[in-house]
C-alpha positions in Angstrom: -3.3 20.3 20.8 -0.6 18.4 18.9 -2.3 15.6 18.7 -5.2 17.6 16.5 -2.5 19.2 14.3 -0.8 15.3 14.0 -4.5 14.0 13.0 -5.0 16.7 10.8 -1.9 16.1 8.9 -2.9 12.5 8.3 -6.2 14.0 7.2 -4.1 16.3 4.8 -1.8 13.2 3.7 -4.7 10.7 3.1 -6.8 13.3 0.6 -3.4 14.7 -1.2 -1.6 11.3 -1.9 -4.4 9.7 -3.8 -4.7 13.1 -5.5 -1.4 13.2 -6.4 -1.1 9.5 -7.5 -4.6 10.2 -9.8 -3.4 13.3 -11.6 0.0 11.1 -12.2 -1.7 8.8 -14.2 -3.4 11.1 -15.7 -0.2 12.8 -17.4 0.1 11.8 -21.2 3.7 13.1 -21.6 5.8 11.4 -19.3 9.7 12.1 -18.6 12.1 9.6 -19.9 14.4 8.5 -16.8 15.4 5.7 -18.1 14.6 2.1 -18.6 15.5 1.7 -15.0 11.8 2.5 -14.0 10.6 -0.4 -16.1 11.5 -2.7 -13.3 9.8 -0.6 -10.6 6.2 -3.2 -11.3 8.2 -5.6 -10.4 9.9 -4.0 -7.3 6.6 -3.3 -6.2 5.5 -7.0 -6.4 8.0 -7.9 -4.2 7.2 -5.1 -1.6 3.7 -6.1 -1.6 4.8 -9.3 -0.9 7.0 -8.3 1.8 4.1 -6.3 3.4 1.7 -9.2 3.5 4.5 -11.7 5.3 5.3 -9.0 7.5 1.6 -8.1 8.5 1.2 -12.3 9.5 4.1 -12.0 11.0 3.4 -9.3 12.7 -0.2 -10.1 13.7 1.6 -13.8 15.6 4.2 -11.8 17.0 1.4 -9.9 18.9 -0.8 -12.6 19.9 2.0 -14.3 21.7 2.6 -11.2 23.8 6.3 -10.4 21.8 5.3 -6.6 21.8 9.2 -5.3 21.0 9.2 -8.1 17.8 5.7 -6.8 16.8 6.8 -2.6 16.7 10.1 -3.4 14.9 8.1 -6.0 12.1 5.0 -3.7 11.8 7.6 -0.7 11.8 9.2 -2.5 9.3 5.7 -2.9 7.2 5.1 0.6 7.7 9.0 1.4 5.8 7.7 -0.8 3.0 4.4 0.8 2.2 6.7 4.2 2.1 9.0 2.4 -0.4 5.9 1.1 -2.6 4.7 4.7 -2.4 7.5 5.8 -3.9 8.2 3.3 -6.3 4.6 3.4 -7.6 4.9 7.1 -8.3 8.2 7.2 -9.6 6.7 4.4 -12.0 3.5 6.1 -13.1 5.0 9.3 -13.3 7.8 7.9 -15.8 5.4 5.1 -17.7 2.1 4.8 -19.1 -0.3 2.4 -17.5 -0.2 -1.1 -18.7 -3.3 -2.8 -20.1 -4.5 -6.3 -19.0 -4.5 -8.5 -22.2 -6.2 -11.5 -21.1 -9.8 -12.0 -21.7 -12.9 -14.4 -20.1 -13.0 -14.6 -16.7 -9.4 -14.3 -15.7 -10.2 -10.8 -17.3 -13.3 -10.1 -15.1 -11.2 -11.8 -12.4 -8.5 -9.2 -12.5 -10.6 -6.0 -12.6 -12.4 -7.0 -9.5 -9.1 -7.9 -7.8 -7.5 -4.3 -9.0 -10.8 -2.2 -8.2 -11.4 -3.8 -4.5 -7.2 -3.2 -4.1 -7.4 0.5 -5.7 -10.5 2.0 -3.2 -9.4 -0.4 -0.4 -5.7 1.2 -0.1 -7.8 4.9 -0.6 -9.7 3.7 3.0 -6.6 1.8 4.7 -3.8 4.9 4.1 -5.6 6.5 6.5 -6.5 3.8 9.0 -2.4 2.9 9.0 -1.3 5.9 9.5 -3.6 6.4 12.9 -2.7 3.5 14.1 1.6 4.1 13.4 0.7 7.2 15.2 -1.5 6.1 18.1 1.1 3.3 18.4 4.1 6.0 18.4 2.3 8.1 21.3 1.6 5.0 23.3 -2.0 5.3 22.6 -2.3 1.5 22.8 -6.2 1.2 23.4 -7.5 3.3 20.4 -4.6 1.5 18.8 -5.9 -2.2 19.2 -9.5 -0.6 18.3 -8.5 0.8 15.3 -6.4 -1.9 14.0 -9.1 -4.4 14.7 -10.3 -3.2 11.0 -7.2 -1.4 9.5 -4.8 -4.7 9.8 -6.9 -7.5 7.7 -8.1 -3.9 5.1 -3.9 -3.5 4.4 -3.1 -7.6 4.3 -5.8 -7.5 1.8 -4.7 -4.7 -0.1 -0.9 -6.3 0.3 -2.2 -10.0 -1.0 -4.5 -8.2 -3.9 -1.3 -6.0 -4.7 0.8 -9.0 -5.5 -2.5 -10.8 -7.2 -2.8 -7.9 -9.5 0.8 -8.0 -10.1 0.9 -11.4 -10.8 -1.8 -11.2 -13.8 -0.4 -8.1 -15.3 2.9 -9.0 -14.9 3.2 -10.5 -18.8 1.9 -7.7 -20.4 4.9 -4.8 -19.3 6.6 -4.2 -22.0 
């Protein structure tokens, strides 16, 4: 029984956060909070980047049997997609989207790095958030099962996240 209600909230969670991230960016006026939230991009690059060492971290710490390390790193990961959350919100609801300026193939390059990143972290939010939870309830079998395709989804999503950051990076204003 609690388990159903805690798998129905990440259902819940995993439809209304990308809902509520798309009709963010879909706001034209946008409250002025100060120029603060300019720097958020850039707090978000290195939170993706903290995410992806954690996750190879993480991942060694496990295959050498160092369970405790792996919770507290992965836990750790887990803190750090909250904070990007955040951060990413607090950014598009204060700031209009930035446009790529480069052109050629770097162009090309980038919207297939920021597409594949976008619908990726749409399929691993909830895939992470079963396995925190089946990992939290000592579920440790559907935990290693689901993880088997939820861990390389989110380092991809983490390494693309920085990627994308990198080639935007000169066009904030």
């Amino acid at each position: 029984m609690k388990e159903n209600k805690s798998l129905r909230t990440i259902n819940v969670l995993s439809i209304v956060i990308p809902v509520a991230v798309a009709v963010l960016l879909g706001i034209r006026t946008k409250p002025d909070l100060g120029e603060w939230t300019k720097l958020l991009p850039h707090l978000n690059g290195v939170i993706n980047s903290l995410t992806a060492i954690l996750l190879l971290v993480g991942y060694a710490l496990i295959k050498r049997k160092n369970r405790e390390a792996h919770r507290k790193v992965m836990t750790a990961a887990f803190v750090l997609g909250g904070a990007f959350l955040i951060s990413y919100v607090m950014y598009h609801l204060t700031n209009h989207s930035t446009s790529y300026g480069g052109e050629g193939f770097l162009k090309y390059f980038y919207y297939v790095v920021l597409i594949s990143h976008i619908l990726l972290s749409l399929i691993v939010l909830p895939l992470v958030l079963r396995a925190f939870y089946f990992a939290y309830v000592r579920d440790f079998a559907r935990h290693k099962k689901l993880v088997k395709f939820a861990y390389p989804i989110w380092l991809y999503v983490s390494i693309t996240g920085v990627i994308a950051y990198a080639m935007i990076s000169p066009y904030y204003n």
